[in-house]
N, C-alpha and C positions, 0 to 999 in steps of 0.2 A: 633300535640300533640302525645307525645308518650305513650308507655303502661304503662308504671307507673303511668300516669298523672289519665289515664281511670281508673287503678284499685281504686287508691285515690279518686276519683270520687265516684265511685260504694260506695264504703267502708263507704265513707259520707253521705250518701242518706241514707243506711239501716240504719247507727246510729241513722241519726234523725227520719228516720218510726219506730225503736223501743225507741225512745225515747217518740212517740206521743201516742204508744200506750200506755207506759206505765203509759201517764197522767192521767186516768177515776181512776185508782186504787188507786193512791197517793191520788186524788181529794178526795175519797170518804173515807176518812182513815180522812182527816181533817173536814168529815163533821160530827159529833158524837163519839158518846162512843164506844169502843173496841169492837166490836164484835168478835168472834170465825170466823164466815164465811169472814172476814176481813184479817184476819190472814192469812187464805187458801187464797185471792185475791192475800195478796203481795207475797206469797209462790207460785203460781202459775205464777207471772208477774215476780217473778227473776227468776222462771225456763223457761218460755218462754223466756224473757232475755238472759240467760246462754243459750240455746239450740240456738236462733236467730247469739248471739256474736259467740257461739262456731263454729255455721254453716258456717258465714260469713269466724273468719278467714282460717277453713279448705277450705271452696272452692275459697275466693278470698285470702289469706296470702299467702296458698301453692304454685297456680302458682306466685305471685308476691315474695314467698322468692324463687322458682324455679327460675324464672328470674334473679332474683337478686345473685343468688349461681350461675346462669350460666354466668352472667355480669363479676362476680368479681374474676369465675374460667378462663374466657377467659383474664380479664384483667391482671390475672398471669402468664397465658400462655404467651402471649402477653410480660409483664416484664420478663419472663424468655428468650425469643426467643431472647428480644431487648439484654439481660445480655450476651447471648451468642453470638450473632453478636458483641456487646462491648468489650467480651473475646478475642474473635477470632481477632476482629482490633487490639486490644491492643497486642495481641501476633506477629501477623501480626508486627504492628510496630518496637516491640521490634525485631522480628527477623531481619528487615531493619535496626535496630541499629545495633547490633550485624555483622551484616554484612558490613556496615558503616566501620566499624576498616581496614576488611579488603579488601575493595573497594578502602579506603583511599590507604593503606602499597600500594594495589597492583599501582595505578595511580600514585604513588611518586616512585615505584621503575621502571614503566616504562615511566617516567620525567627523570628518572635518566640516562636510559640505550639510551634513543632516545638525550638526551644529552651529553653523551658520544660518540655516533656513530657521531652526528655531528661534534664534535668536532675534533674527526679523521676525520672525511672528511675533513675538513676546515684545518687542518694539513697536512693530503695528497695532498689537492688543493695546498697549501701553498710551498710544498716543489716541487711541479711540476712546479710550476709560477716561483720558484727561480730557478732552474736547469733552465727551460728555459731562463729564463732572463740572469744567468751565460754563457750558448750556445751561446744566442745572442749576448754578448757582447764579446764572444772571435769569433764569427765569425766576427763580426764588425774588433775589435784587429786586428785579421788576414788579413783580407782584407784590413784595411789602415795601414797595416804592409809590403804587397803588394804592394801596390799603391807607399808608400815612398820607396818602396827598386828600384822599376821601373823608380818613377822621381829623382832619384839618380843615376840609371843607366844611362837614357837618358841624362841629367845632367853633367856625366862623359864621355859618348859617346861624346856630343857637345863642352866639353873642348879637348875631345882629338882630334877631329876632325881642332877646333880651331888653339891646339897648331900644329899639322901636316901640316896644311896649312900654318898658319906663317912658319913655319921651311924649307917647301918647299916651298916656295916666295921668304925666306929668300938665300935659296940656288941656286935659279933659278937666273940663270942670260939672260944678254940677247942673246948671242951667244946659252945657253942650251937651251933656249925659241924656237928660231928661229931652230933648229940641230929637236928638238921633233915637230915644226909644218910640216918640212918638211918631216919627220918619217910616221908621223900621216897624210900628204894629200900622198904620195906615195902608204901606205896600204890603201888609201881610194879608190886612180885610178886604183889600179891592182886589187883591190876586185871588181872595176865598171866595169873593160877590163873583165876581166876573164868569165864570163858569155858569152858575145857577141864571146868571140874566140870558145868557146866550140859550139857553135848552127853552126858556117860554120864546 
């Protein structure tokens, strides 16, 4: 139960003890004729009345409009603090907009600039793949440029060989035949003598 509940409480109880009291005086007002001393009864029961009311709400209203002034000064403090954390987000916020603009500009211009740099790579990869590949294929070029100048030579060696041998066949007869084998074993035997004469 809280303090308000207690003051309401309190505040109810005296009402109705000054209401009890005030029954004997009422009573006796309906039992006969107007008296003077009568008069002073109800003048006395609404000044005790007024003096009872008046006492009640100075000592229980005061601390309970105290509380209640101090409730309803906290609960502005309170909306004022929440007004100003609200201020403060909402400013907050709006400065992450604000900012937004140029988060965005700056993240598209370097979108822009990291796609350009690749782009030039990928052109300068491109142009070294092609020089190379140009390289390779004139070294290929060259080398079976090589190759056919070589099986052309040997090619040409084997026919001229071919025709040299026909032409000397052709010219050979069998008297030159027989005149060169006897050439050729004579320098074979004196080349074979010559040794053994030199050692005696």
């Amino acid at each position: 139960m809280n303090k308000a509940c207690v003051i309401n409480n309190g505040i109810k109880r005296y009402l109705v003890a000054l209401a009890l009291a005030a029954t004997p005086a009422f009573a006796q007002e309906s039992g006969g004729a107007e008296k003077p001393s009568l008069l002073l009864w109800q003048t006395l029961n609404f000044l005790i009345l007024a003096v009872l009311l008046g006492w009640l709400v100075v000592k229980q209203g005061g601390p309970l409009l105290a509380s209640r002034s101090k409730e309803i000064t906290e609960g502005l403090a309170a909306g004022e603090k929440a007004k100003a954390q609200a201020d403060a987000r909402a400013a907050e916020v709006q400065a992450k907009l604000g900012n937004l603009e140029k988060e965005i500009g700056a993240l598209r211009t370097s979108a822009r600039e990291e796609r350009e740099r690749e782009a030039d790579r990928i052109r300068r990869d491109t142009q070294a793949e092609i020089a190379r590949i140009h390289y390779q294929a004139e070294m290929e070029i060259e080398s079976a440029g090589k190759q056919a100048r070589l099986d052309v030579q040997r090619a040409a060696a084997s026919l001229a060989i071919d025709l040299a041998e026909k032409k000397v066949r052709a010219r050979m007869s069998p008297d030159v035949q027989s005149a060169l084998l006897e050439t050729f074993l004579k320098e074979l035997t004196g080349e074979a003598i010559r040794p053994h004469t030199s050692l005696g």
